[in-house]
N, C-alpha and C positions, 0 to 999 in steps of 0.2 A: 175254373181250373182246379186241378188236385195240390195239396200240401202236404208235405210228409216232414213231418220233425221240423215244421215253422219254417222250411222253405221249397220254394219250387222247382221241383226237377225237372219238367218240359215244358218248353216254351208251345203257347196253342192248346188245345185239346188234346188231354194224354189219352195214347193206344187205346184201346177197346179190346175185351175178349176175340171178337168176334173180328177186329183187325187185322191181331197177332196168329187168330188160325186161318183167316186167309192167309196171310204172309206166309204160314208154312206150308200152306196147302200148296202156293205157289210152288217154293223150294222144291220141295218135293217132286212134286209134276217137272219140272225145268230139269231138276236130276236125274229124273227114269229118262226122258226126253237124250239128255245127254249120253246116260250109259248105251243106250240104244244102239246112239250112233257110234260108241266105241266098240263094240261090241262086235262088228266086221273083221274088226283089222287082228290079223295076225300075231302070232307072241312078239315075233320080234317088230311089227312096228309096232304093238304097245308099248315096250319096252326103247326104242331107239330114241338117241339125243340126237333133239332138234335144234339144241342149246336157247329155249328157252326159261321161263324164270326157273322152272322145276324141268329139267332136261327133256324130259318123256310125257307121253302123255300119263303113263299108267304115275310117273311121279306128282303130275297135275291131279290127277284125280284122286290121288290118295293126300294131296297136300288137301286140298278141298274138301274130301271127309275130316280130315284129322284136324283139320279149323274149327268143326260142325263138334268131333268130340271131346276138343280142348275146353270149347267154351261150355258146353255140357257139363264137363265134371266141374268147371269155377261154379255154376249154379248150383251144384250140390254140394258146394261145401269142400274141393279140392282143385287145387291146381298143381297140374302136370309141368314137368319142367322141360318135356322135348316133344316134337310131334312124332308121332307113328313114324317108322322107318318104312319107306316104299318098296323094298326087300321081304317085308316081313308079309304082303299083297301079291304075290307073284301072279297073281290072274285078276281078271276083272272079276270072274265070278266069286274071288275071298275080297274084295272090296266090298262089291254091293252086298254079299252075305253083311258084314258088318254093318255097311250102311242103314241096312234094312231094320238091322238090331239096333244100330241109334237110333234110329226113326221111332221103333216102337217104345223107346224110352223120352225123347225129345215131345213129342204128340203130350203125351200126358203131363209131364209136367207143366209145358206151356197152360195146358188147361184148369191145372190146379192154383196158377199165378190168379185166379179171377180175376177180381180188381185192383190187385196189387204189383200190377206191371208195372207200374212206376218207382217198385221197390228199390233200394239203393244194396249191390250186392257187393262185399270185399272180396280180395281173391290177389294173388300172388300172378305177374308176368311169369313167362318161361326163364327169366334171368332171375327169378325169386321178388323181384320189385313190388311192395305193398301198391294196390290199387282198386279203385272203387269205382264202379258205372251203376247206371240204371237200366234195370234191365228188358226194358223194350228197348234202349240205344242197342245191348248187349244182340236181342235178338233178329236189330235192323240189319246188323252189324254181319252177323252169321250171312243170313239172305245176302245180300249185297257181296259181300268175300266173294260166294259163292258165284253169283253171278260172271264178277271180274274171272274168275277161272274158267268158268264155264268159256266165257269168252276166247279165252287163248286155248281152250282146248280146239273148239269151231275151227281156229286157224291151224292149227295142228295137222287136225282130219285131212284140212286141205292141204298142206303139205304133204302127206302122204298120197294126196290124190283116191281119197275117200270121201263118202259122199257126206255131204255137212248134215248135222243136224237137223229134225225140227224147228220150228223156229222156237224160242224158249223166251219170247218177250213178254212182258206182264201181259200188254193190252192185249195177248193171243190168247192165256191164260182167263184174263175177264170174259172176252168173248166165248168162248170155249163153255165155259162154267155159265152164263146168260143161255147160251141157245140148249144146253143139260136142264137147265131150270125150267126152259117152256117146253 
């Protein structure tokens, strides 16, 4: 196992390079996946509350970047004290512009963590609260979020009686990425 400053920060065999950019390579793909299927529907059912966690969808999917670039600026050395206003998104297509532009900043720094994913990062809650993870948990942490939204977005579509997604499950994504490979 790895040790950092005389103790152990993950339990088992810590991350791998080579893990951590498949896990984003995941994200990534599950997210175009996702836009895709929003991407049908109308201003106003992007916009309409279906009352759930984040009313709308376009509030869903902007809570769901704005997780992806909260936790982004804690690894740089800043923490944001509110998320993205979903007002300030009025289209899908000023979402994914952004998204895209996180993307091409998230990629690279993951890649510069080399070995040192198991690093321990400080960083301030949105309520100012000092806190400390590590940051493979940190960048479990993004994927999975995202997932869980992705998920209630799926139901959403189907409320509006649009057609669901791709499917966006890892083992699709394995597959997918196996049969590319040969």
């Amino acid at each position: 196992g790895c040790h950092r400053g005389g103790r152990r920060t993950q339990g088992g065999s810590p991350m791998t390079l080579a893990d951590a950019l498949t896990l984003v390579d995941y994200h990534y793909w599950a997210r175009d996946r996702m836009l895709e299927a929003v991407e049908v529907l109308t201003p106003e059912q992007y916009t309409k509350d279906l009352g759930s966690s984040f009313k709308s969808v376009r509030d869903t999917v902007v809570h769901t970047y704005g997780g992806e670039w909260n936790w982004y600026l804690r690894w740089i050395g800043k923490s944001p004290t509110a998320m993205p206003d979903p007002e300030a998104f009025p289209t899908l297509a000023s979402v994914r512009d952004a998204w895209k532009a996180q993307e091409a900043k998230v990629r690279p720094l993951v890649r510069s963590m080399g070995d040192e994913l198991d690093r321990v990062i400080k960083y301030e809650t949105l309520a100012g609260d000092p806190m400390e993870s590590v940051f493979s948990h940190m960048l479990q942490h993004v994927v999975n979020h995202a997932t869980y939204h992705r998920g209630q977005v799926t139901t959403m579509l189907r409320q509006l009686g649009a057609p669901s997604p791709k499917s966006q499950d890892l083992i699709r994504f394995y597959r997918e990425r196996a049969t590319r490979v040969h």
